[in-house]
C-alpha positions as a Markdown table, in Angstrom:
| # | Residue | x | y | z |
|---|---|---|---|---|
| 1 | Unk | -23.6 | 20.4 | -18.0 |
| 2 | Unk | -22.5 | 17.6 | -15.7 |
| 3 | Unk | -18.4 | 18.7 | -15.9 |
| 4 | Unk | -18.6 | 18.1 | -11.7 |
| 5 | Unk | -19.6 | 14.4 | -12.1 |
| 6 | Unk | -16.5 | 13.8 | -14.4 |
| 7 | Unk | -14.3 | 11.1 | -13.4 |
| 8 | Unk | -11.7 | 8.7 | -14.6 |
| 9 | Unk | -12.2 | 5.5 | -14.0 |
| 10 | Unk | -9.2 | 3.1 | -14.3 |
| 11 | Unk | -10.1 | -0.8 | -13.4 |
| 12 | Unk | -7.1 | -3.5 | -12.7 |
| 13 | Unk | -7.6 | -6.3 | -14.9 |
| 14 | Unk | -8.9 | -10.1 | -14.0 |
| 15 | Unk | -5.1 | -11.1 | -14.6 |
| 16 | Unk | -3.8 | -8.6 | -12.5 |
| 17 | Unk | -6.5 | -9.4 | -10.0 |
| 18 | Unk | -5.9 | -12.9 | -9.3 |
| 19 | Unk | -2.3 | -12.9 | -10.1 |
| 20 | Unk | -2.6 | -11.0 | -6.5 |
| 21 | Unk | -1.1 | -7.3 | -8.4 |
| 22 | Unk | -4.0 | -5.5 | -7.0 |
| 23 | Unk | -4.7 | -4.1 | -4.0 |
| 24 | Unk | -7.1 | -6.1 | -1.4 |
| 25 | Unk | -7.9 | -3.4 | 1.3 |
| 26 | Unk | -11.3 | -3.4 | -0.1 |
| 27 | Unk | -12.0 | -6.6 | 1.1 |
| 28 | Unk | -10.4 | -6.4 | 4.0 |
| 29 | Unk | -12.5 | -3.5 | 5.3 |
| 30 | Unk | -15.6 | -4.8 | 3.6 |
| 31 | Unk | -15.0 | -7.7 | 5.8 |
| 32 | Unk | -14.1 | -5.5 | 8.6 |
| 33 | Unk | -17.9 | -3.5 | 8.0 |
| 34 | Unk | -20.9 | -5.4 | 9.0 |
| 35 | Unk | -23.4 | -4.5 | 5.8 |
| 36 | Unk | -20.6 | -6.1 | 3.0 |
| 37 | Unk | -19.1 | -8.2 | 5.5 |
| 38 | Unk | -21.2 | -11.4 | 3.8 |
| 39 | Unk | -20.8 | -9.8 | 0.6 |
| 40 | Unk | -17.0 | -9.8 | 0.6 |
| 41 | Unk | -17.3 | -13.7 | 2.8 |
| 42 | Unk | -19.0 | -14.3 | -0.6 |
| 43 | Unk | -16.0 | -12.8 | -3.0 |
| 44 | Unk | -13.8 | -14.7 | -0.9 |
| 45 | Unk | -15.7 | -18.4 | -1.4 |
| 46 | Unk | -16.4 | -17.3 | -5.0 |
| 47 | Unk | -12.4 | -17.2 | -5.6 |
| 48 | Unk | -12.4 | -20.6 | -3.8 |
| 49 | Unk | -14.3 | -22.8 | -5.9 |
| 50 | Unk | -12.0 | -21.6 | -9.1 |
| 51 | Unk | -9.0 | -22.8 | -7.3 |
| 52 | Unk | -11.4 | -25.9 | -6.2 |
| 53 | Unk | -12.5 | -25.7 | -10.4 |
| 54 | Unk | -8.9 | -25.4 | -11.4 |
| 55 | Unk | -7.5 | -28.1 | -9.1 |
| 56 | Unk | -10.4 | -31.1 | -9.4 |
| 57 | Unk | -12.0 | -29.9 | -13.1 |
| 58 | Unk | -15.7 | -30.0 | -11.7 |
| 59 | Unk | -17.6 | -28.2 | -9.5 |
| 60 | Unk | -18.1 | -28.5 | -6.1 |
| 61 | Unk | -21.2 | -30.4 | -4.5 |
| 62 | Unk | -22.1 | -31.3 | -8.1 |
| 63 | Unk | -22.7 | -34.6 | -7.2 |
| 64 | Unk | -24.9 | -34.4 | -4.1 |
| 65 | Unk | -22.8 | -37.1 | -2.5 |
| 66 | Unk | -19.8 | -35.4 | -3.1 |
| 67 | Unk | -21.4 | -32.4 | -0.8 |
| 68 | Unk | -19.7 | -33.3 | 2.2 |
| 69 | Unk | -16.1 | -34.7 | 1.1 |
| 70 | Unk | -16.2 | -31.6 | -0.7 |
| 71 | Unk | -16.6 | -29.2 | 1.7 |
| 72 | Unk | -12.9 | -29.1 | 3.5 |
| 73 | Unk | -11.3 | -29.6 | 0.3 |
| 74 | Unk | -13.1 | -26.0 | -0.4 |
| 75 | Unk | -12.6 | -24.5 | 3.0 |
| 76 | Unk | -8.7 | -25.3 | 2.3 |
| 77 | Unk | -9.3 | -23.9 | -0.9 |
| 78 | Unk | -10.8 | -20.3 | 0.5 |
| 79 | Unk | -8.0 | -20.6 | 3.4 |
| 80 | Unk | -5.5 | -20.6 | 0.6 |
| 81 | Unk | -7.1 | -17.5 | -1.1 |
| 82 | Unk | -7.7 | -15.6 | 2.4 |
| 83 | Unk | -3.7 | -16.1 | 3.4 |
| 84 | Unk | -3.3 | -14.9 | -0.9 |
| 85 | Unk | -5.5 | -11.8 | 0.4 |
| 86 | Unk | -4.0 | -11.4 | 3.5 |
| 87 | Unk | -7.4 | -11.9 | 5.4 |
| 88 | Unk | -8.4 | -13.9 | 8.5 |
| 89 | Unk | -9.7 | -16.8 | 6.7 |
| 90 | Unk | -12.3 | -17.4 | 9.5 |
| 91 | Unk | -13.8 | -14.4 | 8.6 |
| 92 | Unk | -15.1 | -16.6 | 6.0 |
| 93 | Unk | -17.9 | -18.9 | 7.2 |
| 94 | Unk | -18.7 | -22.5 | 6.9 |
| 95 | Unk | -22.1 | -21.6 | 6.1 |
| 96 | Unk | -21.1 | -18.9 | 3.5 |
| 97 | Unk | -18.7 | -22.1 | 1.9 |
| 98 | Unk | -21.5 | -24.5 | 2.3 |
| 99 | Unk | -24.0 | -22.3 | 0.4 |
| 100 | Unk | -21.9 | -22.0 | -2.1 |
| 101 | Unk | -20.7 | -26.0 | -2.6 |
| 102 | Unk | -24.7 | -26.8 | -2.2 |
| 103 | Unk | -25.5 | -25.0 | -5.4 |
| 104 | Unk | -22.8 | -27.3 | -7.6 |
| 105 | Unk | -21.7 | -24.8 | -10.2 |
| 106 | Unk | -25.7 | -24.1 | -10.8 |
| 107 | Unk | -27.4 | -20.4 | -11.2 |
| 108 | Unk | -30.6 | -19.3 | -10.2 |
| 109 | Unk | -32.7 | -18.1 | -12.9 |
| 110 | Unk | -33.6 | -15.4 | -10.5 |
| 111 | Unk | -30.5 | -13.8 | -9.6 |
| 112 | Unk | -29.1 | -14.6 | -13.4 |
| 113 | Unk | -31.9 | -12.3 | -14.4 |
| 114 | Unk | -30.8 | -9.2 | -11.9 |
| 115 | Unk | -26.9 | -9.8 | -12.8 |
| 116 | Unk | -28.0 | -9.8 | -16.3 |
| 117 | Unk | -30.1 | -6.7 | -15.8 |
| 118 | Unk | -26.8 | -4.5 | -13.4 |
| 119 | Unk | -24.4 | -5.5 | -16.5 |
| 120 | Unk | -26.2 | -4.0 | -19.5 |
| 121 | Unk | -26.7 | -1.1 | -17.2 |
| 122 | Unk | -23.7 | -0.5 | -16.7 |
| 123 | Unk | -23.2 | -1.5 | -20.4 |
| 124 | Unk | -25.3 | 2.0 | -21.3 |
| 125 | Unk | -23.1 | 3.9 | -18.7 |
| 126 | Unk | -20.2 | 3.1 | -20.7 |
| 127 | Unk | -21.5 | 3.7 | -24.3 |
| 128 | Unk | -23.4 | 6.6 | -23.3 |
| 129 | Unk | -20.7 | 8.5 | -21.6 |
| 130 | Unk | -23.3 | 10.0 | -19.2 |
| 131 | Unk | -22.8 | 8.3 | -16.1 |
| 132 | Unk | -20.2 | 6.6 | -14.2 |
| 133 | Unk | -20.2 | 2.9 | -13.9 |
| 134 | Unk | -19.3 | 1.0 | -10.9 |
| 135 | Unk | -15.7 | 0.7 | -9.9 |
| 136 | Unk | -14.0 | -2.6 | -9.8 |
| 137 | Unk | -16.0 | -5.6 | -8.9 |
| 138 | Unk | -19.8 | -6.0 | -7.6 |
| 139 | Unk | -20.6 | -8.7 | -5.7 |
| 140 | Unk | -24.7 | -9.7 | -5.6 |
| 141 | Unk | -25.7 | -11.1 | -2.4 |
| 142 | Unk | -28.6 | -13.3 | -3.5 |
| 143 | Unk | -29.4 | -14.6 | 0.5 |
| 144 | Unk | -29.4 | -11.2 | 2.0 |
| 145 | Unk | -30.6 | -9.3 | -0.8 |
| 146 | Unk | -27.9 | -7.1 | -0.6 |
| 147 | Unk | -25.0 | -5.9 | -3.1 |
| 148 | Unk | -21.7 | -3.7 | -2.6 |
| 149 | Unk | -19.0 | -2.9 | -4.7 |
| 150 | Unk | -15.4 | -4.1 | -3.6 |
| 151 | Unk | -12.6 | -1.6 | -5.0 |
| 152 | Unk | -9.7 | -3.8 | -5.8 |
Protein backbone atom coordinates (compact mmCIF):
# COMPACT_ATOMS: atom_id res chain seq x y z
CA UNK A 1 0.00 0.00 0.00
CA UNK A 2 2.66 2.64 0.54
CA UNK A 3 5.58 0.67 -1.68
CA UNK A 4 6.26 4.51 -3.21
CA UNK A 5 7.20 5.91 0.16
CA UNK A 6 9.82 3.06 0.68
CA UNK A 7 13.25 4.22 1.39
CA UNK A 8 16.53 3.19 2.87
CA UNK A 9 17.75 5.04 5.24
CA UNK A 10 21.44 4.67 6.16
CA UNK A 11 22.72 7.28 9.11
CA UNK A 12 26.79 7.90 9.72
CA UNK A 13 27.46 7.18 13.21
CA UNK A 14 28.34 9.89 16.12
CA UNK A 15 32.02 8.39 15.85
CA UNK A 16 32.20 8.76 12.35
CA UNK A 17 30.58 12.17 12.70
CA UNK A 18 32.90 13.91 14.92
CA UNK A 19 35.90 11.99 13.89
CA UNK A 20 35.16 14.36 10.72
CA UNK A 21 34.35 10.91 8.25
CA UNK A 22 31.17 12.38 7.20
CA UNK A 23 30.30 14.66 4.92
CA UNK A 24 29.50 18.51 6.11
CA UNK A 25 27.89 20.08 2.89
CA UNK A 26 24.72 20.02 4.90
CA UNK A 27 25.85 22.52 7.07
CA UNK A 28 27.57 24.35 4.80
CA UNK A 29 24.46 25.14 2.71
CA UNK A 30 22.22 25.26 5.81
CA UNK A 31 24.46 28.06 6.66
CA UNK A 32 24.49 29.28 3.22
CA UNK A 33 20.18 29.31 3.34
CA UNK A 34 18.71 31.97 5.50
CA UNK A 35 15.69 29.81 7.34
CA UNK A 36 18.54 27.01 8.88
CA UNK A 37 21.20 29.40 8.71
CA UNK A 38 20.81 29.95 12.86
CA UNK A 39 19.90 26.42 13.13
CA UNK A 40 23.13 25.17 11.69
CA UNK A 41 25.14 28.59 13.72
CA UNK A 42 23.51 26.48 16.53
CA UNK A 43 25.00 22.77 15.41
CA UNK A 44 28.18 24.60 15.04
CA UNK A 45 28.28 26.21 18.86
CA UNK A 46 26.68 22.97 20.10
CA UNK A 47 29.96 21.05 18.80
CA UNK A 48 31.86 23.86 20.51
CA UNK A 49 31.05 23.56 24.02
CA UNK A 50 32.03 19.55 23.82
CA UNK A 51 35.44 20.49 22.76
CA UNK A 52 35.07 23.42 25.47
CA UNK A 53 33.54 20.20 27.89
CA UNK A 54 36.30 17.93 26.77
CA UNK A 55 39.20 20.43 27.23
CA UNK A 56 38.11 22.40 30.77
CA UNK A 57 35.66 19.32 32.31
CA UNK A 58 32.72 21.82 33.07
CA UNK A 59 30.48 23.67 31.31
CA UNK A 60 30.69 26.84 30.01
CA UNK A 61 29.18 30.09 31.83
CA UNK A 62 28.36 27.65 34.63
CA UNK A 63 29.62 29.93 37.02
CA UNK A 64 28.04 33.20 36.14
CA UNK A 65 31.42 34.87 36.69
CA UNK A 66 33.05 32.67 34.51
CA UNK A 67 30.48 34.07 31.56
CA UNK A 68 32.79 36.37 30.14
CA UNK A 69 36.35 34.69 30.46
CA UNK A 70 34.55 32.01 28.98
CA UNK A 71 33.28 33.27 26.03
CA UNK A 72 36.67 33.45 23.69
CA UNK A 73 37.80 30.36 25.07
CA UNK A 74 34.43 29.07 23.31
CA UNK A 75 34.57 31.26 20.26
CA UNK A 76 38.19 29.56 19.79
CA UNK A 77 36.53 26.48 20.46
CA UNK A 78 33.66 26.84 17.55
CA UNK A 79 36.55 28.42 15.28
CA UNK A 80 38.39 25.17 15.77
CA UNK A 81 35.23 23.14 14.77
CA UNK A 82 34.26 25.63 11.78
CA UNK A 83 38.08 25.26 10.16
CA UNK A 84 37.22 20.96 11.20
CA UNK A 85 33.98 21.65 9.02
CA UNK A 86 35.48 23.56 6.56
CA UNK A 87 33.04 26.63 7.33
CA UNK A 88 33.58 30.42 7.69
CA UNK A 89 33.70 30.40 11.29
CA UNK A 90 32.11 34.00 11.38
CA UNK A 91 29.24 32.55 10.03
CA UNK A 92 28.85 31.62 13.54
CA UNK A 93 27.75 34.54 15.73
CA UNK A 94 28.89 35.91 19.04
CA UNK A 95 25.34 36.05 19.98
CA UNK A 96 24.57 32.50 18.83
CA UNK A 97 27.95 31.51 21.22
CA UNK A 98 26.85 33.77 23.98
CA UNK A 99 23.32 32.19 24.10
CA UNK A 100 24.68 29.19 24.38
CA UNK A 101 27.68 29.87 27.24
CA UNK A 102 24.69 31.91 29.19
CA UNK A 103 22.66 28.74 29.77
CA UNK A 104 25.83 26.81 31.55
CA UNK A 105 25.20 23.19 30.52
CA UNK A 106 21.38 23.88 31.79
CA UNK A 107 18.02 22.68 29.79
CA UNK A 108 14.81 24.28 29.59
CA UNK A 109 12.08 22.24 30.77
CA UNK A 110 10.24 23.58 27.83
CA UNK A 111 12.26 22.63 25.03
CA UNK A 112 13.38 19.21 26.97
CA UNK A 113 9.71 18.50 26.76
CA UNK A 114 9.38 19.00 22.68
CA UNK A 115 12.93 17.06 22.09
CA UNK A 116 11.48 14.54 24.28
CA UNK A 117 8.25 14.45 22.39
CA UNK A 118 10.28 14.52 18.31
CA UNK A 119 12.48 11.45 19.72
CA UNK A 120 9.70 8.98 20.68
CA UNK A 121 8.19 9.99 17.53
CA UNK A 122 10.52 9.07 15.62
CA UNK A 123 10.92 6.13 18.12
CA UNK A 124 7.28 4.80 16.56
CA UNK A 125 8.56 5.48 12.96
CA UNK A 126 11.21 3.08 13.57
CA UNK A 127 9.29 0.29 15.35
CA UNK A 128 6.36 0.72 13.33
CA UNK A 129 8.00 0.44 9.93
CA UNK A 130 5.29 2.86 8.55
CA UNK A 131 7.00 6.00 8.17
CA UNK A 132 10.32 7.24 7.52
CA UNK A 133 12.20 8.97 10.25
CA UNK A 134 14.27 11.95 9.94
CA UNK A 135 17.63 11.67 8.28
CA UNK A 136 20.74 12.37 10.18
CA UNK A 137 20.63 15.05 12.80
CA UNK A 138 17.75 17.63 13.87
CA UNK A 139 18.65 20.59 15.30
CA UNK A 140 15.70 22.44 17.64
CA UNK A 141 15.95 26.08 17.50
CA UNK A 142 14.40 26.97 20.81
CA UNK A 143 14.95 31.19 20.13
CA UNK A 144 13.42 31.19 16.76
CA UNK A 145 11.03 28.51 17.08
CA UNK A 146 12.29 26.91 14.30
CA UNK A 147 13.83 23.24 13.47
CA UNK A 148 15.66 21.64 10.28
CA UNK A 149 17.29 18.66 9.65
CA UNK A 150 21.13 18.76 8.69
CA UNK A 151 22.12 15.58 6.46
CA UNK A 152 25.57 14.78 7.47
Amino acid sequence: KNIAALELVRFPSIEDELAGRVSHEAVQNALADPSTAQAAALYVALRAVDSFVATHRRYPGAFDDELAADLPQLRSAANAVAAQLQLDASRVSADVLHEVARYGGGENHATAALLGGVASQEVLKLVTCKWIPFNNTFIYNGIGSNAAVLKL
